[in-house]
C-alpha positions as CSV (number, residue, x, y, z in Angstrom):
1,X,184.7,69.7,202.6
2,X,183.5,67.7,199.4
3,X,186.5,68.9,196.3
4,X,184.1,68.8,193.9
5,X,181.3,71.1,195.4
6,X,183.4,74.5,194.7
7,X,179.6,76.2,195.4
8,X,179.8,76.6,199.0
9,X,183.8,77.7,198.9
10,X,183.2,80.3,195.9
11,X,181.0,82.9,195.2
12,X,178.8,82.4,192.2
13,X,176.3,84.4,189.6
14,X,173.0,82.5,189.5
15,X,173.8,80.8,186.1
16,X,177.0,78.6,188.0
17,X,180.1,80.9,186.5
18,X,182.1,82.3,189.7
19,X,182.5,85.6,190.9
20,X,184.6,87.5,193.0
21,X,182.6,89.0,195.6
22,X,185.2,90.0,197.5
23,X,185.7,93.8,198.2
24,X,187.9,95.6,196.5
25,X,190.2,98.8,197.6
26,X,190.3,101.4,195.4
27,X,193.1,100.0,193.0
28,X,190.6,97.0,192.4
29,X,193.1,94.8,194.2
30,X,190.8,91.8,196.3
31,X,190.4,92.3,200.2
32,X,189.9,89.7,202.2
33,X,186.4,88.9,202.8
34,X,184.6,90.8,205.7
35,X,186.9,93.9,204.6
36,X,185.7,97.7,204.6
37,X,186.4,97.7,200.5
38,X,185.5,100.6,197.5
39,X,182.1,100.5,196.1
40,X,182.4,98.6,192.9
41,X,180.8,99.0,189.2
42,X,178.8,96.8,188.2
43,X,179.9,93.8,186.2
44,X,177.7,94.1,184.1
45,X,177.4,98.0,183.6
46,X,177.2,99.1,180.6
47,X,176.6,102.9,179.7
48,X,176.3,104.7,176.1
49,X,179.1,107.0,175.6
50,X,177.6,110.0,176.4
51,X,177.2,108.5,179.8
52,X,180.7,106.6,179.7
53,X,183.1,109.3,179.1
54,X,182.4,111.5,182.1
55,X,181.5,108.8,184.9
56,X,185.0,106.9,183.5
57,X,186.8,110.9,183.8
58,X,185.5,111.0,187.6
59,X,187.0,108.2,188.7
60,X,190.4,109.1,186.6
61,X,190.1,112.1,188.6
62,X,189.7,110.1,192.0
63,X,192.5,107.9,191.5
64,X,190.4,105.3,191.0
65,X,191.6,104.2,187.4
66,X,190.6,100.9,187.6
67,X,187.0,101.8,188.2
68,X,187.0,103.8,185.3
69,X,188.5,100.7,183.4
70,X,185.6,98.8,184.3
71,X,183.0,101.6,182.9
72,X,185.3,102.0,179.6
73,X,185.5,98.3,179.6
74,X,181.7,97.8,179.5
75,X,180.6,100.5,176.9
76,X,183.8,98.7,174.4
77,X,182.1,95.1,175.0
78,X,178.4,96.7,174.1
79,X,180.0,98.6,171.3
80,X,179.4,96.9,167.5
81,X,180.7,99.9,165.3
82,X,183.7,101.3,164.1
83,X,184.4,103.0,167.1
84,X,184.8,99.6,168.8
85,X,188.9,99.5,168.9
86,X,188.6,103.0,170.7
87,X,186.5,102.0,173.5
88,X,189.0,98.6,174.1
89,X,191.9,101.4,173.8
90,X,190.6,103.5,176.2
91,X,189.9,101.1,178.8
92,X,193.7,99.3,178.1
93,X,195.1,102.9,179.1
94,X,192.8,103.4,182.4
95,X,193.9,99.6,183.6
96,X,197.5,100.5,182.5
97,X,197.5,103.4,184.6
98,X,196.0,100.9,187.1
99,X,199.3,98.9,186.8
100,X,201.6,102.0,187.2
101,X,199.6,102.9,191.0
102,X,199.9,99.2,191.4
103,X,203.7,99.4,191.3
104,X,204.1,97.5,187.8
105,X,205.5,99.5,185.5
106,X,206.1,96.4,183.0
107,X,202.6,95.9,182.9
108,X,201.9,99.7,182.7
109,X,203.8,99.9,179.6
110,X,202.5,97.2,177.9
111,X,198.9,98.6,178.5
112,X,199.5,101.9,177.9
113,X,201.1,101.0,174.9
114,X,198.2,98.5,173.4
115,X,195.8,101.7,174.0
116,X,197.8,103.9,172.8
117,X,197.8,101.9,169.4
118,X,194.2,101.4,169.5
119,X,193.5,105.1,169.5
120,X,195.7,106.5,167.6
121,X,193.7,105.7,164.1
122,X,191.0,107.8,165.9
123,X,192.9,111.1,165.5
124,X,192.0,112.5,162.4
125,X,188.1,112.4,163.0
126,X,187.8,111.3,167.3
127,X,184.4,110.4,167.9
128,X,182.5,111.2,170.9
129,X,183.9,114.7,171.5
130,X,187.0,111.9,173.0
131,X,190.2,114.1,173.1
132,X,192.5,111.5,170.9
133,X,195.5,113.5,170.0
134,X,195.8,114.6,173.6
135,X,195.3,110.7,175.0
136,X,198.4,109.4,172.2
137,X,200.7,112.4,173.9
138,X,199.7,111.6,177.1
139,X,200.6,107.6,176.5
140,X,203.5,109.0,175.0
141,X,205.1,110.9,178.2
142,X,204.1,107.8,180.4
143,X,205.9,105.4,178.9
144,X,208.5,107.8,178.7
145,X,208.0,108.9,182.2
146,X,208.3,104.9,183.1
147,X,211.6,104.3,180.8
148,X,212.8,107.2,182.5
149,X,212.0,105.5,186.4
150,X,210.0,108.8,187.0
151,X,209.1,107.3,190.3
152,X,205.5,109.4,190.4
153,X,202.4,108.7,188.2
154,X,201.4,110.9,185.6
155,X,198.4,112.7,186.5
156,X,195.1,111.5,184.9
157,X,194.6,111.7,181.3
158,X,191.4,114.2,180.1
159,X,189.6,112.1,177.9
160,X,187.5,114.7,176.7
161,X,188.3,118.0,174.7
162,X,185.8,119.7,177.8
C-alpha cells in the first residue's frame, strides 16, 4: 500500500476531508466496519429549533444521548444570535451525559459542567419554550450524583417546559 494515498484506506466526503463511515452503536462509539451499527444523524443536519428540541428529547429519552448531541450540535453551529451559547450548552450536556453511559465520569463532569455554564445566563428569559432552570438543577444533581460515585445515570434531562 502507497503511505501517501490515505484515499483508498479512509473514508472520505467528496471534497477530500475524511469521514468516519464506520457504524456506530448507540453511545456513538465506532464499530468495526461490516458491523450491525445505530442509524446515525446526519453530519450535516441541521434543524431550526422548533424541530431541534423534540427530535434531540427522543433520543434523550432512548438513551441515545449522543444522537441527540449531534442534532443540538448542528442547530448551535447554524445558530448566529444571541441564543448561540445555549444551543453549544445544550449539546455539551447531552455529550456529557454521553460520557457518564460511556463510563467517564471525568469527562461527564467537565461537560456537564461547561453546559451548565452556558445555560445558565438563559434563565431569567429561556428562549425556545427550553426549560433552563430545570436543565442548571439537573447539571447540578449530576455532578453531584458523580462526586458522590452514584454508580447509575441520572435519567434524561427534559429540555422543554412540555
Amino acid at each position: 500500500m502507497d503511505g501517501d494515498d490515505r484515499s483508498t484506506t479512509r473514508d472520505r466526503l467528496a471534497d477530500g476531508r475524511p469521514q468516519n463511515a464506520r457504524p456506530r452503536d448507540v453511545l456513538g462509539r465506532p464499530l468495526p466496519h461490516g458491523s450491525v451499527g445505530v442509524p446515525r444523524v446526519p453530519d450535516d443536519l441541521q434543524l431550526p429549533p422548533h424541530e431541534s428540541l423534540p427530535l434531540a428529547q427522543r433520543y434523550l429519552d432512548d438513551g441515545m444521548p449522543f444522537h441527540a448531541h449531534d442534532v443540538l450540535e448542528g442547530t448551535w453551529k447554524a445558530s448566529v444570535g444571541d441564543d448561540r451559547e445555549l444551543w453549544q450548552g445544550l449539546a455539551q450536556l447531552a455529550v456529557g451525559l454521553t460520557h457518564l453511559h460511556r463510563g467517564n465520569p471525568a469527562g461527564a463532569v467537565t461537560l456537564i459542567t461547561r453546559g451548565r455554564d452556558h445555560i445558565a445566563p438563559y434563565r431569567a428569559a429561556p428562549p425556545h419554550g427550553v426549560a433552563v432552570a430545570s436543565l442548571v438543577d439537573w447539571a447540578d444533581a449530576a455532578i453531584d450524583g458523580i462526586h458522590r460515585g452514584v454508580p447509575d445515570a441520572p435519567p434524561p434531562p427534559r429540555l422543554t417546559a412540555d
